[in-house]
Every structure is written in C-alpha cells, then in structure tokens.
Chimera marker file (.cmm) of the C-alpha trace (Angstrom):
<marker_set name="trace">
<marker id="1" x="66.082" y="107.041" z="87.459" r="1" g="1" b="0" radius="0.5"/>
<marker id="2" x="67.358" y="108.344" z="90.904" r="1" g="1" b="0" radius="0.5"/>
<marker id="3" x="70.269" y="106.989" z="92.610" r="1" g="1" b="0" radius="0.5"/>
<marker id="4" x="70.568" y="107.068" z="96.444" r="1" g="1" b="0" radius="0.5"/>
<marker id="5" x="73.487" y="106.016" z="98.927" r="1" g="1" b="0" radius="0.5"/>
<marker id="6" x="72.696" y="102.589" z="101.237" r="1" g="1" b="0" radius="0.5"/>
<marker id="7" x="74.549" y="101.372" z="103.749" r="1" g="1" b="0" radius="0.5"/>
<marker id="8" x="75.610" y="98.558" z="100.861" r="1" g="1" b="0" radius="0.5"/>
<marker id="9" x="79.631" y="98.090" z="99.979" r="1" g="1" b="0" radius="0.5"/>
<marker id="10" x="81.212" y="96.262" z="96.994" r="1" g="1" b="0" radius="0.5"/>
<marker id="11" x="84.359" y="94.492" z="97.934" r="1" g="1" b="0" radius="0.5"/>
<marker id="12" x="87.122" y="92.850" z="95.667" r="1" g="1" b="0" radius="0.5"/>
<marker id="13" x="86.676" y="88.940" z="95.546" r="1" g="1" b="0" radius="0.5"/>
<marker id="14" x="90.741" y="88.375" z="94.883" r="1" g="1" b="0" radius="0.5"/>
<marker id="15" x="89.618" y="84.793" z="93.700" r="1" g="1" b="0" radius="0.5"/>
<marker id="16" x="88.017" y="86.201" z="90.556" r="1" g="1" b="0" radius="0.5"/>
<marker id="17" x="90.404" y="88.505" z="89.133" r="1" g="1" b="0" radius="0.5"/>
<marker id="18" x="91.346" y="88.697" z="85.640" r="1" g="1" b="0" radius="0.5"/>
<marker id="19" x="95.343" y="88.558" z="84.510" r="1" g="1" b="0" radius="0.5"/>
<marker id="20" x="94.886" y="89.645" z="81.080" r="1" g="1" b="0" radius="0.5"/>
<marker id="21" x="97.594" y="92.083" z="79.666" r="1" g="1" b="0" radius="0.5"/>
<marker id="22" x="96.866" y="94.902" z="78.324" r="1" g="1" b="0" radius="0.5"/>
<marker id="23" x="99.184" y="96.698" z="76.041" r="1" g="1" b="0" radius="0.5"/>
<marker id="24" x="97.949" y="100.357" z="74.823" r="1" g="1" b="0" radius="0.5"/>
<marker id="25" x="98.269" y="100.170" z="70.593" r="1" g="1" b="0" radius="0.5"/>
<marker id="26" x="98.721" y="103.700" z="68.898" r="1" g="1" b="0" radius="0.5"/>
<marker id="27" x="97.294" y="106.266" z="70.645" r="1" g="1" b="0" radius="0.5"/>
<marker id="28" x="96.278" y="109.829" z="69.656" r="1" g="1" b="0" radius="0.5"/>
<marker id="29" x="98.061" y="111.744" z="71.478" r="1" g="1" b="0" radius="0.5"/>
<marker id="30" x="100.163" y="113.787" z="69.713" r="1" g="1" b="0" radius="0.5"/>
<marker id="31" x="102.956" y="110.820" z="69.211" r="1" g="1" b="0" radius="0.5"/>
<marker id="32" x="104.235" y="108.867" z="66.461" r="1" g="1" b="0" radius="0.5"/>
<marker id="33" x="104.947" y="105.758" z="69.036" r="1" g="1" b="0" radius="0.5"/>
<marker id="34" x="102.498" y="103.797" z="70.847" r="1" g="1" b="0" radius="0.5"/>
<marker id="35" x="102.002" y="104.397" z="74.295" r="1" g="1" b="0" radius="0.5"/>
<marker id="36" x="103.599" y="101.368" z="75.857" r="1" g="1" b="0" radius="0.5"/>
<marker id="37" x="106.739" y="101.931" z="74.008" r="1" g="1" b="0" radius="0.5"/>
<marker id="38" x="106.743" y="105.517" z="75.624" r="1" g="1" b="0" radius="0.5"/>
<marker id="39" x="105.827" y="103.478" z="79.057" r="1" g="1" b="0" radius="0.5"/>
<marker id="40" x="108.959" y="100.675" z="78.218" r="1" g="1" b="0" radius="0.5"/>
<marker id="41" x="111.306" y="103.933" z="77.456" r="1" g="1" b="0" radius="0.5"/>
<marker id="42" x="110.590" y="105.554" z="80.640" r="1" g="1" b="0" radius="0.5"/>
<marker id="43" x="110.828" y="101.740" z="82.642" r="1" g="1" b="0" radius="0.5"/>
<marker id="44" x="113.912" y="101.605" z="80.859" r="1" g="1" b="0" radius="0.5"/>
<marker id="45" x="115.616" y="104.789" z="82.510" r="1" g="1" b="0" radius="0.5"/>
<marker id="46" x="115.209" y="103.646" z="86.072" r="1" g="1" b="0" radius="0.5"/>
<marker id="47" x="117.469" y="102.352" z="88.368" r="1" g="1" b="0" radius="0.5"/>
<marker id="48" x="118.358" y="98.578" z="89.692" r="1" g="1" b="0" radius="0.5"/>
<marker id="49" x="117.135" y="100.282" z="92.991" r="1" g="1" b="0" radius="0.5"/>
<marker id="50" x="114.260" y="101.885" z="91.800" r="1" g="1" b="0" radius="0.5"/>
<marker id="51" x="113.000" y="98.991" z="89.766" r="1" g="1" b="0" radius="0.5"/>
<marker id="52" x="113.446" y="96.313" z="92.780" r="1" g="1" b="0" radius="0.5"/>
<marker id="53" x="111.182" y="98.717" z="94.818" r="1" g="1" b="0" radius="0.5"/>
<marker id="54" x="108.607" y="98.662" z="92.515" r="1" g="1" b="0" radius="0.5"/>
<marker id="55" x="108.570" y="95.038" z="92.278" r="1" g="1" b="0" radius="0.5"/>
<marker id="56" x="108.178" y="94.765" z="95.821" r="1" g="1" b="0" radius="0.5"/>
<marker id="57" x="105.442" y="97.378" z="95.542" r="1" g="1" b="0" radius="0.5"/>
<marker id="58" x="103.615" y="95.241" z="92.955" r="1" g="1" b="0" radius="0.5"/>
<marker id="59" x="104.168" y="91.678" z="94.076" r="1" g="1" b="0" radius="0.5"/>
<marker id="60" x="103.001" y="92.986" z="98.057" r="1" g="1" b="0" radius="0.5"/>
<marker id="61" x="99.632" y="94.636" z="96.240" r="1" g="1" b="0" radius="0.5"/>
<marker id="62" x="98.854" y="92.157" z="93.712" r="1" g="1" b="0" radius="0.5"/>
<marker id="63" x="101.264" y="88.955" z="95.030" r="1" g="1" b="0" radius="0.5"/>
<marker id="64" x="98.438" y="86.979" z="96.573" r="1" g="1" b="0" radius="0.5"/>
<marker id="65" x="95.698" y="87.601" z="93.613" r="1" g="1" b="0" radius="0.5"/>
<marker id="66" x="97.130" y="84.880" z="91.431" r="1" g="1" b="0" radius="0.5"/>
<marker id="67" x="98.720" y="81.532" z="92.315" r="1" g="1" b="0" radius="0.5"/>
<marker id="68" x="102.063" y="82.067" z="90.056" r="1" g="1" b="0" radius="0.5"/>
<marker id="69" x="102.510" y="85.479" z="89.922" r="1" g="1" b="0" radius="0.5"/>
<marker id="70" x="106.712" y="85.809" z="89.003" r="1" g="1" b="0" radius="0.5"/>
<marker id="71" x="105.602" y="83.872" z="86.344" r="1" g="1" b="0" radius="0.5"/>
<marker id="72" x="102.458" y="85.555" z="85.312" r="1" g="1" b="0" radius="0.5"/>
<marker id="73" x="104.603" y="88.654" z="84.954" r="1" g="1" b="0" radius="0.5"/>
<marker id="74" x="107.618" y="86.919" z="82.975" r="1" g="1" b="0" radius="0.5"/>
<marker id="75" x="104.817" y="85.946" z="80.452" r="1" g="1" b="0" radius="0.5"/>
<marker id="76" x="103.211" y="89.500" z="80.209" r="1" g="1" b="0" radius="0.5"/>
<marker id="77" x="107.257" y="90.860" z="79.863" r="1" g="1" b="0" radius="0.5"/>
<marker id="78" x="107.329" y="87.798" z="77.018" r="1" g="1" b="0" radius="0.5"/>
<marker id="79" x="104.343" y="89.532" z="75.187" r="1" g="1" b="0" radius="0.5"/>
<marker id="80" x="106.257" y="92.904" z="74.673" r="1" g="1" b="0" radius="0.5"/>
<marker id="81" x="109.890" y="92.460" z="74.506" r="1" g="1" b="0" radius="0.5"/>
<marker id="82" x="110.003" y="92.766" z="70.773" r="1" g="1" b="0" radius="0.5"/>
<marker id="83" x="109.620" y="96.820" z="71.708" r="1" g="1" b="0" radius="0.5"/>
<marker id="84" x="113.094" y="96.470" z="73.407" r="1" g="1" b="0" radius="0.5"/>
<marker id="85" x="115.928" y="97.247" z="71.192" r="1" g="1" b="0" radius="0.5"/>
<marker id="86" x="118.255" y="93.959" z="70.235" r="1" g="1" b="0" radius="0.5"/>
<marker id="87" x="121.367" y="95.886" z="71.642" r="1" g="1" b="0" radius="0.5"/>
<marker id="88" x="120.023" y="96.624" z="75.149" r="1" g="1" b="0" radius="0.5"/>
<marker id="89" x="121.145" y="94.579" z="78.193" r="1" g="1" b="0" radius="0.5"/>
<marker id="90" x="118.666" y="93.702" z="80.475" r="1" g="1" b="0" radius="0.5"/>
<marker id="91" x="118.948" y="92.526" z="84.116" r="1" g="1" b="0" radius="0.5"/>
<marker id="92" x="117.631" y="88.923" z="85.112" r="1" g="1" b="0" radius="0.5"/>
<marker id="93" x="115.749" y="90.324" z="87.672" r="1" g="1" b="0" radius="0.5"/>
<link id1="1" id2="2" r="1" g="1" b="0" radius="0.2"/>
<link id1="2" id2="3" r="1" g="1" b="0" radius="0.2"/>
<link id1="3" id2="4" r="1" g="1" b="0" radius="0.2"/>
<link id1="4" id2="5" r="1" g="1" b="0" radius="0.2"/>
<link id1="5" id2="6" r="1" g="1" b="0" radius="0.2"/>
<link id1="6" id2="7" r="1" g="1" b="0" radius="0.2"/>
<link id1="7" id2="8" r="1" g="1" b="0" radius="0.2"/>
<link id1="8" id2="9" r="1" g="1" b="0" radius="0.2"/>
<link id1="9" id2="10" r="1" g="1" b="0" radius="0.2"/>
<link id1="10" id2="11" r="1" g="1" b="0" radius="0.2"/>
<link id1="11" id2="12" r="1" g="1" b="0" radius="0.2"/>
<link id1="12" id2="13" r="1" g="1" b="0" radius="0.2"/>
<link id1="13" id2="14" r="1" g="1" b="0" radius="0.2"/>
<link id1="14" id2="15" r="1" g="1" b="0" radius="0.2"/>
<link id1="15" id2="16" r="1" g="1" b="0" radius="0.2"/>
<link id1="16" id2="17" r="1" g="1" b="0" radius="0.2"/>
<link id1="17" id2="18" r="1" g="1" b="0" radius="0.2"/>
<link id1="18" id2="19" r="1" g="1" b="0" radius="0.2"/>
<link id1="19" id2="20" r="1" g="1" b="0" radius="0.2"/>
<link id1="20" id2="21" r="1" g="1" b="0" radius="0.2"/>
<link id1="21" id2="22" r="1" g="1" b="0" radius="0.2"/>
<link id1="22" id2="23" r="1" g="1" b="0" radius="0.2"/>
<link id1="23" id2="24" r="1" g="1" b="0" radius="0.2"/>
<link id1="24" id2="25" r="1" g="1" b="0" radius="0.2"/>
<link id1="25" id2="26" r="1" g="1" b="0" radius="0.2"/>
<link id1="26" id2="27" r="1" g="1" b="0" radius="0.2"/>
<link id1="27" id2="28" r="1" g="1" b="0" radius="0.2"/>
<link id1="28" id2="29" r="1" g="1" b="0" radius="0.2"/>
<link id1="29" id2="30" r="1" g="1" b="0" radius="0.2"/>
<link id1="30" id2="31" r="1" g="1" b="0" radius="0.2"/>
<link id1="31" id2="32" r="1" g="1" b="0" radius="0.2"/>
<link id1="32" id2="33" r="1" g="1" b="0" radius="0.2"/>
<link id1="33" id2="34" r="1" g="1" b="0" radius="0.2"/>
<link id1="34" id2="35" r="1" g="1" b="0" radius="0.2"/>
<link id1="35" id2="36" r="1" g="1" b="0" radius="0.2"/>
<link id1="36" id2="37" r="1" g="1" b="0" radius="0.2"/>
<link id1="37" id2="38" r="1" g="1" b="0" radius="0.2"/>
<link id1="38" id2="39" r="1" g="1" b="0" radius="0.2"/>
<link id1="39" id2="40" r="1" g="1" b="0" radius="0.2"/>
<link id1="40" id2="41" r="1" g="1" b="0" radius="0.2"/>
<link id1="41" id2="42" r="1" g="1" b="0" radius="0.2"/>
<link id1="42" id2="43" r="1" g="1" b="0" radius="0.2"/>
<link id1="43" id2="44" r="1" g="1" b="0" radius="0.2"/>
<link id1="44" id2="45" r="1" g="1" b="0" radius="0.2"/>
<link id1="45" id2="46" r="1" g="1" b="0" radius="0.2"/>
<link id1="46" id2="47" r="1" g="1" b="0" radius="0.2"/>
<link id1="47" id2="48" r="1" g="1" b="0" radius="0.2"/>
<link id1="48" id2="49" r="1" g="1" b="0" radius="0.2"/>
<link id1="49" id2="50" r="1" g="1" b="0" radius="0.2"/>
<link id1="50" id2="51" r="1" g="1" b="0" radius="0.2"/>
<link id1="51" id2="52" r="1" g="1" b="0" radius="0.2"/>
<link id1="52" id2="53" r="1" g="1" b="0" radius="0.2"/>
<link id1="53" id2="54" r="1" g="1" b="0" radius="0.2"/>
<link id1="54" id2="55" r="1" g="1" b="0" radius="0.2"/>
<link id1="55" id2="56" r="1" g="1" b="0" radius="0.2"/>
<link id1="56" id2="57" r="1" g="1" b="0" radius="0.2"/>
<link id1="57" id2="58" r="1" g="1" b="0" radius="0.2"/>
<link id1="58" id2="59" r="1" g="1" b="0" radius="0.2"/>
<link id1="59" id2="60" r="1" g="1" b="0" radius="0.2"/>
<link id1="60" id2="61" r="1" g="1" b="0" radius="0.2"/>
<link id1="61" id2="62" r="1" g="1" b="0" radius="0.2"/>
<link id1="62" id2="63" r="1" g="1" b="0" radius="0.2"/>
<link id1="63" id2="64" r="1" g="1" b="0" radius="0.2"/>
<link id1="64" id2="65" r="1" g="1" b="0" radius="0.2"/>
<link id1="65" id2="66" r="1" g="1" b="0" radius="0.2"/>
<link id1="66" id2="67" r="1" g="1" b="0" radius="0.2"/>
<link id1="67" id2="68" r="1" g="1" b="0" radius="0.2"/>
<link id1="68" id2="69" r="1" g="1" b="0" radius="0.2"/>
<link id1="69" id2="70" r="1" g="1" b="0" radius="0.2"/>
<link id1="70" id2="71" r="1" g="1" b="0" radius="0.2"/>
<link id1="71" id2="72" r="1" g="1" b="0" radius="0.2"/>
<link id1="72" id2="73" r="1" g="1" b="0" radius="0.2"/>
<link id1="73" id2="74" r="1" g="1" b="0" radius="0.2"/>
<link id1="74" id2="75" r="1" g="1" b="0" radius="0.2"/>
<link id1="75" id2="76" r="1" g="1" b="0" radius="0.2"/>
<link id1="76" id2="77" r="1" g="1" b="0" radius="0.2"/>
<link id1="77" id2="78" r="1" g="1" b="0" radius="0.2"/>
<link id1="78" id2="79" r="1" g="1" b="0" radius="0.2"/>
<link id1="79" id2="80" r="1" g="1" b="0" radius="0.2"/>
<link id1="80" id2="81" r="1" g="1" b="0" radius="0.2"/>
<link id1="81" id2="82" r="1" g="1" b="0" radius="0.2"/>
<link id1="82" id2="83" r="1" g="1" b="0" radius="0.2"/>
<link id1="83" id2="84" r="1" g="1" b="0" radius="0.2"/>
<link id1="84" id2="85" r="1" g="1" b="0" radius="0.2"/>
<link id1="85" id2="86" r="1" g="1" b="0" radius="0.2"/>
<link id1="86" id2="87" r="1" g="1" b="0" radius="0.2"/>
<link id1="87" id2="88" r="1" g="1" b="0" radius="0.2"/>
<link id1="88" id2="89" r="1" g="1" b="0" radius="0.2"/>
<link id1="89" id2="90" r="1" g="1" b="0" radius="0.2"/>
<link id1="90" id2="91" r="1" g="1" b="0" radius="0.2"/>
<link id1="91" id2="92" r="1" g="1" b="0" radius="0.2"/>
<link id1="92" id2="93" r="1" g="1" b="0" radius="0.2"/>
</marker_set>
C-alpha cells in the first residue's frame, strides 16, 4: 500500500463528539497509585487563580461542543471524588 498527500482535509464535526470520561486505572509506571490520583494530587496543589484560568481555558475550547457543559463536568468530577480525601475542603467553584 502507498500513501500519498491530496489536497483533502478532515475537520472536527463539534455536533458528534463524544463526552465519555475517561479515568486512567493502575498504570505501570513505576507507581503504586493510579494515574488519576497522581493527576487529582497535582489539581489539588493549584491555586483559586490558577484553577479559574483553566476553567476558562477549558469551557472557551470545549464550551460550545456540548449543550450542558458545567454540568457535564460536575458529573465527570461526581465519577471520581471518592479519590479525594474526606478531610479536604473543596471550593464550590
């Protein structure tokens, strides 16, 4: 088989686009915890600041993909929050 470039282009359809979470299990990599509780820890150390602008970040990129998106992302949040320690305030936003 030979592949050769055409003038063709493959664009995103935004109306067809998947929100299923995905949440890494335990990886081999050298680590007794799974990835996304290495991934929550190091969410976990940023600032108010730092996590607003990443929101903002997220909801301009993805925002207009899905028709409920805050909520979308509350749900996926839902779906790992038992890695979160019981004693560990966490901001509304």
């Amino acid at each position: 088989m030979v592949a050769r470039r055409t003038d063709h282009h493959i664009t995103p359809d935004p109306s067809r686009v998947l929100s299923r979470l995905f949440v890494a299990g335990h990886d081999d990599f050298g680590s007794h915890e799974s990835r996304t509780s290495l991934i929550i820890g190091r969410v976990m150390q940023l600032t108010a600041t730092e996590v607003r602008a990443a929101v903002v970040d997220v909801e301009a990129r993805f925002g207009d993909r899905y028709v409920d998106f805050g909520f979308l992302l509350e749900a996926h949040a839902q779906r790992v929050a038992n890695r979160i320690a019981p004693d560990v305030a966490l901001d509304a936003e």
